[in-house]
N, C-alpha and C positions, 0 to 999 in steps of 0.2 A: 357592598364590597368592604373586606375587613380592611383597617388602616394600618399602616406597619409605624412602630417608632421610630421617630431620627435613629439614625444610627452614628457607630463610635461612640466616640468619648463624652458627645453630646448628648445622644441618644441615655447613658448612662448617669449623666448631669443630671439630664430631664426626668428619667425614671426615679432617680434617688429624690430629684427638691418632691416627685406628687408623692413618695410615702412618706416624706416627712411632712410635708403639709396634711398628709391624711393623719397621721400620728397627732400631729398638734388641735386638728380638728376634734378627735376624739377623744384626747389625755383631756383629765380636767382641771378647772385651771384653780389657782388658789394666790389670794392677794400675798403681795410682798413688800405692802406697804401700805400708811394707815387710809389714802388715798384710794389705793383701789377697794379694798374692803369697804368703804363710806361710800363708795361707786354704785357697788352690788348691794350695800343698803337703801341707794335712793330708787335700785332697780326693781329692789324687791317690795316697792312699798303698798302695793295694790295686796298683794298676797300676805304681807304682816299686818295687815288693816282688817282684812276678810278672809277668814280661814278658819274650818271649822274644829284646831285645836284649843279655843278659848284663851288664847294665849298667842303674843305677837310672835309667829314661830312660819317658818315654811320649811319642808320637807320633799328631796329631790334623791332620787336614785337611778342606778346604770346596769344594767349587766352587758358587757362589752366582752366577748371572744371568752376569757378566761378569767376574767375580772367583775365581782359584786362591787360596789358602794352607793354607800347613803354619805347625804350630805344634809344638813341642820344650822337654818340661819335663824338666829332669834335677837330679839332684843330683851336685854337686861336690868330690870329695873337695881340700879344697884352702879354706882360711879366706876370709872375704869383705876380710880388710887388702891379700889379696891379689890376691883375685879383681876388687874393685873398681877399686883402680889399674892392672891389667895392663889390663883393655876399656874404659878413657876413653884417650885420645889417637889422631885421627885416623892417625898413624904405626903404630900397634899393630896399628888395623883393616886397615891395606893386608899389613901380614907377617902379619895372619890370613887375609885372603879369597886373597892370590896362590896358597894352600895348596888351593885347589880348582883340578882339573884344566882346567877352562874360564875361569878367570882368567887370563887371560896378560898382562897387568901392573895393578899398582896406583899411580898417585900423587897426591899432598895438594896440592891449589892454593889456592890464598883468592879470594877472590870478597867482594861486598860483604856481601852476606848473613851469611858467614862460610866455615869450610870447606868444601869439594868430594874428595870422593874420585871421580876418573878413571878408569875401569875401561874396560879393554878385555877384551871377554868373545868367546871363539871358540870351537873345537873343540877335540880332547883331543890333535889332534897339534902338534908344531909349525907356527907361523903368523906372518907375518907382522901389525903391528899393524895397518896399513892393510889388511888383509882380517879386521879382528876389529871388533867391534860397541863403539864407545866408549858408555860412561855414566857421567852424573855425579851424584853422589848426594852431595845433600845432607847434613854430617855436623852433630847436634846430641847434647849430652849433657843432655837434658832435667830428670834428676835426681841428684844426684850427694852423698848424704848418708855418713855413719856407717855406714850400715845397708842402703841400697837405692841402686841403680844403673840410670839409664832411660836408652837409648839412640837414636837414630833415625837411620837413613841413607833419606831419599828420595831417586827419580827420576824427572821426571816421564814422561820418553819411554824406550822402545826400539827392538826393530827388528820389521817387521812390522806396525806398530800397537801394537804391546804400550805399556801405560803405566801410571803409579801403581806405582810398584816401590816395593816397603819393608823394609827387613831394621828389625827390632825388638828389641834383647835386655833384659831384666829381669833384675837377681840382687837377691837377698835375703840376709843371714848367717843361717844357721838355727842353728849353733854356735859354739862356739870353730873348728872343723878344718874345718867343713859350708858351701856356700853352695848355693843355689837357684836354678837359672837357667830364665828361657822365653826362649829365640828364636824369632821369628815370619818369616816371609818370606810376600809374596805380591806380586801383580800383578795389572793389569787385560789382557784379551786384547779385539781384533777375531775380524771374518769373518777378514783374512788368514792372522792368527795361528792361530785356530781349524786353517784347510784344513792351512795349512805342518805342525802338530802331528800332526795326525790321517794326513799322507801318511808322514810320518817313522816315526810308529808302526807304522804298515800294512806298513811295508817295513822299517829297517835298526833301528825300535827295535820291531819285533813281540815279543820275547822279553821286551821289559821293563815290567820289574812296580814297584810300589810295597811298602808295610808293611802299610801294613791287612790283617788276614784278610777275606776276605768273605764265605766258605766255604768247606767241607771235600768235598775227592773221595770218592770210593770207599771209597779206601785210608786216610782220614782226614787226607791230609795237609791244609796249608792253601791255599786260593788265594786271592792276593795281589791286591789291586785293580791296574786297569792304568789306561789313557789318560792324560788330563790330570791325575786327581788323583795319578798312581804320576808322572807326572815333578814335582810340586810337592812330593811325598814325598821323592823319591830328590836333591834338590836342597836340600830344608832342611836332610836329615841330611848332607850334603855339606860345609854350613856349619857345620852344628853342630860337627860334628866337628873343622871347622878351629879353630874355636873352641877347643875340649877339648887338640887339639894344641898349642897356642899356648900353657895355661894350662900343662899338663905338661911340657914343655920350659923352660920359667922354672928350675927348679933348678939347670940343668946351664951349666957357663961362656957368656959371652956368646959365645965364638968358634966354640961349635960349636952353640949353640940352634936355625939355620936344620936344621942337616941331621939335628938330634936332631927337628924338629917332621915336617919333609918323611916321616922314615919312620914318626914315630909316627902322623898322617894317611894314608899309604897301608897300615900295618898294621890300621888303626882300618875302612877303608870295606874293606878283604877279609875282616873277619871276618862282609859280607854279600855274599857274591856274588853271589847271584842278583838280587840290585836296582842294586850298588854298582861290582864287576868291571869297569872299562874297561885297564888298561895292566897289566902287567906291572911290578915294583918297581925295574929295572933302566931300564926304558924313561922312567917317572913321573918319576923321579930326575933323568935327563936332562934329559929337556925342560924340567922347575922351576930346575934347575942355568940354564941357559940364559935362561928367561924374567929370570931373578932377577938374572946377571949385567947380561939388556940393557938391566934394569931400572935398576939401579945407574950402569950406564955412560953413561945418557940423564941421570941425573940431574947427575951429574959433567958433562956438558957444557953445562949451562945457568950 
């Protein structure tokens, strides 16, 4: 026998606390302070110990209704006096993200709200900017203490439909030498985006996989989730990694930091190829060299 809801006003009470309770079930959640973030590091610590990134790292993703994200928690070899001023300034985040092969330039504009980072995002070859997808994403440094560091770059549009883009990073000091970082990225997709993805797949990205194991063949080995969640996958660690590069390269003179981070990011994504592999170290090189010059030079003529 079907059950009817309370009715009235109650009934309406009732109905609206189970979608929010289903809403909060499923939103996901992100530390708001250094507390909980050191929470989710004591949780995660079986998976940063044992994981077959070679590196204290775990990697978590979603596809919810209309909703991709990847999320990325690692530890940092690297103090948080340092970690945290290197990821607050809009200018730091564009020398981190132009470090991903599909960024081909970053720049810092103001707006009344506040900052904008500019991104022109394309393909992995050379490209003109007028055939690259501009986005502006809102830069906010939400939290910014001794201890914890909260980041937010939105967008509301893309291309295709795509919309709600968020890169999110969290650090925490776990020690004196130690920090704790999650970066989040996700996006909202359409039907467009949906068909454009799923043809790309079918054809020139059939081979490409994400991290997740999902199962084991035969022979034991693993197989990798694919679709939408292996491209939400293989694009946080993209970022992450620019990230990672950006922090590791800080030691070394400021005159040669771009070209100490450029390799240590394309040494960092081959050591997964089967998700990560697009360029050759020689060809990557180039095109960054390039991007980075046009970059410089546009800015120099304003």
């Amino acid at each position: 026998m079907r059950r009817s809801l309370p009715g009235g006003a109650g009934g309406f009470q009732w109905l609206r606390a189970t979608v929010l309770l289903a809403l909060l079930i499923a939103a996901p959640v992100y530390a708001q302070d250094p507390e909980s973030l050191k929470a989710r590091h004591a949780a995660l610590a079986e998976q940063l110990s044992d994981n077959p990134f070679q590196r204290p790292l775990h990697l978590e993703s979603r596809q919810t209704g209309d909703t991709l994200q990847g999320d990325i928690y690692a530890v940092i070899e690297q103090p948080y006096a340092v970690v945290g001023t290197a990821l607050q300034g809009s200018t730091h985040w564009c020398d981190i993200l132009i470090l991903h092969l599909n960024v081909k330039s970053c720049r810092v504009s103001s707006a009344p709200a506040g900052e904008v980072l500019r991104l022109h995002i394309g393909r992995k070859f050379e490209q003109a900017l007028a055939e690259a997808h501009l986005f502006e994403f809102a830069y906010r440094v939400t939290t910014a203490t001794p201890e914890f560091l909260q980041v937010l770059l939105d967008a509301p549009d893309g291309p295709l439909g795509t919309s709600r883009y968020r890169i999110k990073l969290e650090a925490v000091a776990l020690d004196d030498r130690r920090s704790f970082l999650h970066l989040s990225y996700s996006y909202a997709y359409g039907l467009a985006a949906r068909v454009a993805t799923q043809s790309y797949l079918a054809t020139l990205g059939r081979n490409k996989v994400g991290f997740s194991i999902v199962a084991r063949n035969a022979e034991g080995q693993p197989v990798y989730i694919d679709g939408m969640r292996g491209v939400i996958e293989r694009n946080t660690m993209r970022y992450y990694l620019a990230i990672e590069a950006y922090l590791n390269s800080l030691a070394e003179p400021p005159a040669t930091r771009l070209e100490k981070r450029l390799n240590l990011w394309h040494s960092a994504v081959e050591q997964y190829p089967a998700q990560l592999h697009e360029l050759e170290r020689d060809q990557y090189l180039a095109i960054k060299r390039e991007e980075i010059r046009r970059q410089q030079a546009d800015a120099a003529s304003e």
